[in-house]
C-alpha positions in Angstrom: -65.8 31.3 36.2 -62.9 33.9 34.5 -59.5 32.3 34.8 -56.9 35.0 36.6 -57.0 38.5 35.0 -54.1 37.8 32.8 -55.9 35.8 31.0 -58.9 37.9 30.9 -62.0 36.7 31.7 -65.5 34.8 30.5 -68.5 34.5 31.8 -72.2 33.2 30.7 -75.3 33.5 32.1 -78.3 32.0 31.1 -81.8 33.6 31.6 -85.4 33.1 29.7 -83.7 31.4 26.6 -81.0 34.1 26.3 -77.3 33.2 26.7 -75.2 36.3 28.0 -71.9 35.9 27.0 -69.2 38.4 28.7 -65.2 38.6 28.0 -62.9 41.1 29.4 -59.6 42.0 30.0 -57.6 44.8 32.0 -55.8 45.6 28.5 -59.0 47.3 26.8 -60.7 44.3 26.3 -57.8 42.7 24.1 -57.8 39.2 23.8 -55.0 36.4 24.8 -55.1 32.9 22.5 -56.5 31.5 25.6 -59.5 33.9 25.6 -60.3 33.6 22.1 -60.1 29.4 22.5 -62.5 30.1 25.1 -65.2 32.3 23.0 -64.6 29.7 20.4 -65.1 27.1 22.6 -68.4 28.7 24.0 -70.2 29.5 20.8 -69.7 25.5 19.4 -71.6 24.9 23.1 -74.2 27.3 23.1 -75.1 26.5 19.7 -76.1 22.6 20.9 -78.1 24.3 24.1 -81.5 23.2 23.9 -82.3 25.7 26.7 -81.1 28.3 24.3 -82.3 30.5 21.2 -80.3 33.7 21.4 -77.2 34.2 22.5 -76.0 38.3 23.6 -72.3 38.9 23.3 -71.0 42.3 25.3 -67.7 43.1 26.6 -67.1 44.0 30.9 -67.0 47.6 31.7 -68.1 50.9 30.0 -65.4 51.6 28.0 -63.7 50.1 25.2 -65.8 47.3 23.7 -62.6 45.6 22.1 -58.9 46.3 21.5 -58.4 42.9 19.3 -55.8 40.8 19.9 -53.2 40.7 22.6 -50.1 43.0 21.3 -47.6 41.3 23.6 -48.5 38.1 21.6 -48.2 39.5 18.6 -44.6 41.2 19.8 -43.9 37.8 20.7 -44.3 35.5 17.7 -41.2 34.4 16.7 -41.9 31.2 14.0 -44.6 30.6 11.6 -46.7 28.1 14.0 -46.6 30.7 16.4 -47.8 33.1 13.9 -50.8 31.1 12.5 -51.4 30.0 15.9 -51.9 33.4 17.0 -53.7 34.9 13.5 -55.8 31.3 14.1 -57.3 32.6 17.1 -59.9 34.9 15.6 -60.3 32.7 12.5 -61.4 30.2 15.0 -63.9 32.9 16.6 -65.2 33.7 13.7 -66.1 30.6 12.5 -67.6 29.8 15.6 -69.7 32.7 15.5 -70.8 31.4 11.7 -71.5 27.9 12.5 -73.4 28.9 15.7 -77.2 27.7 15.3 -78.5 30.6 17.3 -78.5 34.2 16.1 -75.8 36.4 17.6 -76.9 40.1 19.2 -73.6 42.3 19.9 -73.5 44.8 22.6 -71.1 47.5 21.6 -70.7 49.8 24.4 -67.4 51.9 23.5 -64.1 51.7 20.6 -63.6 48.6 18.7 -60.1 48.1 16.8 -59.0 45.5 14.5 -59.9 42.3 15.9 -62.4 43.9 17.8 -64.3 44.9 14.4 -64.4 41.5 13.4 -66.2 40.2 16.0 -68.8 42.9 15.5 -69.2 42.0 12.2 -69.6 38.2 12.8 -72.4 38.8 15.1 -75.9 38.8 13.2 -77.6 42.1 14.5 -74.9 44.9 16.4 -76.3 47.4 18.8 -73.8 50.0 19.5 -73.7 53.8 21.4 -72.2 57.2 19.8 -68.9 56.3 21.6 -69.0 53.0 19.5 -65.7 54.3 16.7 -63.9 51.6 15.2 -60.6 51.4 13.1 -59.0 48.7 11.4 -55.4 49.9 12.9 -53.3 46.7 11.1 -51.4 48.1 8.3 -49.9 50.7 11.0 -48.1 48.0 12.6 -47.0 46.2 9.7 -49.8 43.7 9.1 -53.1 44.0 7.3 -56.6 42.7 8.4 -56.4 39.4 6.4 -58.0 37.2 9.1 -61.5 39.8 9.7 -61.6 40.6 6.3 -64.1 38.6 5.0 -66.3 39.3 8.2 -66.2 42.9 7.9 -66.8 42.4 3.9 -69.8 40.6 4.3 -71.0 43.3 6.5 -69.8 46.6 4.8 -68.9 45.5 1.0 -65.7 46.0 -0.6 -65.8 49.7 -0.5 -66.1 49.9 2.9 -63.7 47.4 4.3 -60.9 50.0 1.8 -62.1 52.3 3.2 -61.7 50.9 6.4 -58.1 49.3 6.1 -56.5 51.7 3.7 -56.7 54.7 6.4 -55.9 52.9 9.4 -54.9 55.9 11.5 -59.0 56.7 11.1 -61.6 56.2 13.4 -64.8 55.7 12.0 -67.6 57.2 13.8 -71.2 54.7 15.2 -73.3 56.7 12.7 -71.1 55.5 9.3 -70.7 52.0 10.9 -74.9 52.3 10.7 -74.5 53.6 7.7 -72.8 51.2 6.2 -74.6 48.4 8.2 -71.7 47.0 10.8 -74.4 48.6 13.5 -78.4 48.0 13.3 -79.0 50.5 15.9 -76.8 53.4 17.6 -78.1 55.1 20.9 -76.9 57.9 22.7 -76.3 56.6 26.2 -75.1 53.1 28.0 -78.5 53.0 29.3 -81.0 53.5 27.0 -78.7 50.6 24.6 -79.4 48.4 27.2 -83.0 48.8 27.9 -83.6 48.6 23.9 -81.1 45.3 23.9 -83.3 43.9 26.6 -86.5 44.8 24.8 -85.0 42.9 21.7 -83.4 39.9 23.0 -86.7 39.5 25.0 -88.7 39.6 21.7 -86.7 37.4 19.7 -85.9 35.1 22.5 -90.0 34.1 22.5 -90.2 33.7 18.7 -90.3 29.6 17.4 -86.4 28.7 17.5 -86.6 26.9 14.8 -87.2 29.6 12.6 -84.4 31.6 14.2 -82.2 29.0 13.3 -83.5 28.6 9.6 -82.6 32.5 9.3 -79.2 31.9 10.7 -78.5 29.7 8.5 -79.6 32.2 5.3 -77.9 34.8 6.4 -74.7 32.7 6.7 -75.3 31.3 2.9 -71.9 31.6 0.6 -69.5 31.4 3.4 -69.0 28.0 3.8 -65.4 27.8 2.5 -64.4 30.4 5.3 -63.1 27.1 7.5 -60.3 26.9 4.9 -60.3 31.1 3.6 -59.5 32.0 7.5 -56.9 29.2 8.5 -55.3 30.4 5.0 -55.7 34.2 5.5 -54.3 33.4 9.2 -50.7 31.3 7.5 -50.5 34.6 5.7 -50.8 37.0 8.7 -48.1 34.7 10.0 -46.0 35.3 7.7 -46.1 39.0 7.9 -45.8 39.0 11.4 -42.0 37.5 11.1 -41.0 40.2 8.3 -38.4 42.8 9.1 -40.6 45.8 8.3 -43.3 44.3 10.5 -40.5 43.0 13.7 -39.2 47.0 13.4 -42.8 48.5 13.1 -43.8 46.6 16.2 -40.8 47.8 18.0 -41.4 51.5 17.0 -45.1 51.4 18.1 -43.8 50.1 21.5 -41.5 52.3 22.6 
């Protein structure tokens, strides 16, 4: 069961070899430390579930997929522990996600920012609608998206994650995420992404899950360091968080 709202939620179902994982939260689908400990938590079980071969990741409601992280935790960090602790959560997700022996669809219903994008992009196959934008909003607020980075690299190159985190006021439309390959497939409507989602997890779900894990593991090749790269790229997220540009940034935003 979901702890109390303010917290946000988590829920997983399992059905015909395919793990449903849901998270929400009243603020967009933003995530609390607890939340992400959860997810993190979740994926390292899921990945030792015999029962299991595919695990489907989606966010409650039909709006925003995923807002990131909690901004009243980030208004909030006041010492370098805090600040990696916080920057850590993700990292930790992330990882997670990597490590996880079974393949990872996303269901990406509505806006993703920050955060948000990383977790699309640490999933192994993304199925998103038109109203699927993202933005990497960071350097707004007087951070940068060191923690994701690599996560949305691996998906959408160099190029893209510039392209990405150097206009952060931009949202970048389902049909360049495609493009770009952060999405495998874009539909029109809630509904007919779901009945396609269905038809795929189905499919994949009956396949040897051996072999499903073998492909995992290639398509994760060359990121093995990330257990150090993300606690590292999280120290220096920290770090940014306590500047004085960053502490009055914040404060503008949230007035």
């Amino acid at each position: 069961m979901g702890t109390d709202r303010q917290n946000g939620s988590l829920y997983t179902k399992i059905e015909d070899r395919v793990a449903t994982v849901e998270f929400g939260h009243p603020a967009s689908n933003s995530f609390v430390g607890e939340l992400l400990d959860r997810l993190a938590k979740e994926f390292d079980k899921l990945s030792e579930a015999d029962e299991v071969s595919l695990i489907l990741l989606r966010s409650e409601g039909d709006r925003a997929f995923c807002a990131g992280a909690s901004f009243d935790e980030l208004i909030s960090i006041s010492n370098l522990e805090e600040g990696k602790r916080f920057f850590g959560g993700f990292a930790k997700v992330i990882n997670a996600m990597r490590q996880c022996t079974k393949p990872i669809v996303g269901r990406i219903q509505g806006k993703a920012v920050g955060g948000g994008v990383g977790l699309i992009a640490a999933c192994d196959y993304a199925v998103a609608t038109v109203a699927a934008a993202t933005r990497l909003s960071e350097l707004t607020i007087g951070i940068a998206p060191l923690v994701i980075a690599p996560a949305v690299e691996r998906k959408i190159g160099k190029a893209g994650l510039a392209e990405m985190a150097l206009a952060p006021t931009e949202w970048k439309n389902a049909y360049w995420a495609q493009e770009k390959g952060l999405f495998s497939k874009v539909f029109e409507d809630i509904k007919t992404m779901d009945k396609e989602i269905h038809f795929l997890c189905q499919k994949l779900a009956s396949y040897n899950p051996q072999a499903l894990q073998k492909m995992k593991q290639v398509l994760w090749e060359g990121t093995e360091d990330w257990g150090d790269l993300l606690e590292k790229r999280a120290e220096m997220s920290g770090r940014l968080a306590l500047s004085e540009e960053t502490k009055s940034a914040l404060s503008a935003f949230k007035k």
